[in-house]
N, C-alpha and C positions, 0 to 999 in steps of 0.2 A: 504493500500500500504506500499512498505517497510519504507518511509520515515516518515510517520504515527506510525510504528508499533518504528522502532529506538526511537522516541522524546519519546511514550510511555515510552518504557523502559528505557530512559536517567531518565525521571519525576519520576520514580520509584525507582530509586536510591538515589533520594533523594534530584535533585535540582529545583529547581523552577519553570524553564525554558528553553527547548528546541527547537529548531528549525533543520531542517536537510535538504541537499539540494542535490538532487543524479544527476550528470550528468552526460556525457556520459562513461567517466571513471575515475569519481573519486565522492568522497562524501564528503561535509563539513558539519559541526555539530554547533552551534552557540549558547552555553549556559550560562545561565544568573549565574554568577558566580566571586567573586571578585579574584579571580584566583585559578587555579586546582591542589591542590596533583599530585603530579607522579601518584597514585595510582588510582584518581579520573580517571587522562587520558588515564588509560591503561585499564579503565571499560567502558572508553567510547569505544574508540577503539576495543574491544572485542563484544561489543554489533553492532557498526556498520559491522565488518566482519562476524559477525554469522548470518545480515540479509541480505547482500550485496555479500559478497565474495571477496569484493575490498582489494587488498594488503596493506598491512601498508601505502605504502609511497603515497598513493593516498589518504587518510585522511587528513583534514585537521578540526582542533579545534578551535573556536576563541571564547575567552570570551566576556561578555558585564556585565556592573553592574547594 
């Protein structure tokens, strides 16, 4: 499923830990991370719209350590 297929590929980038949560129209991501690069947030972000199609502003990121 897509939420499945995001965490993969969040883990694949290189962090430890993902989690991904799709509801009705929006997504939150929840990776284990002692905080994100700009850049880290914009690969997450990318990888959730290319399996979702959800808009920027319906993402939401939170870290956890």
């Amino acid at each position: 499923d897509d939420e499945a297929a995001i965490e993969s590929l969040i883990k694949a980038k290189g962090f430890k830990d993902a989690v991904a949560v799709i509801s009705d129209d929006s997504v939150s991501v929840i990776v284990k991370s002692e905080g994100l690069l700009s850049s880290e947030t914009i690969q997450i972000q990318d990888i959730v719209i290319s399996q979702t199609g959800v808009g920027l502003d319906k993402i939401k990121i939170l870290t956890v350590e």
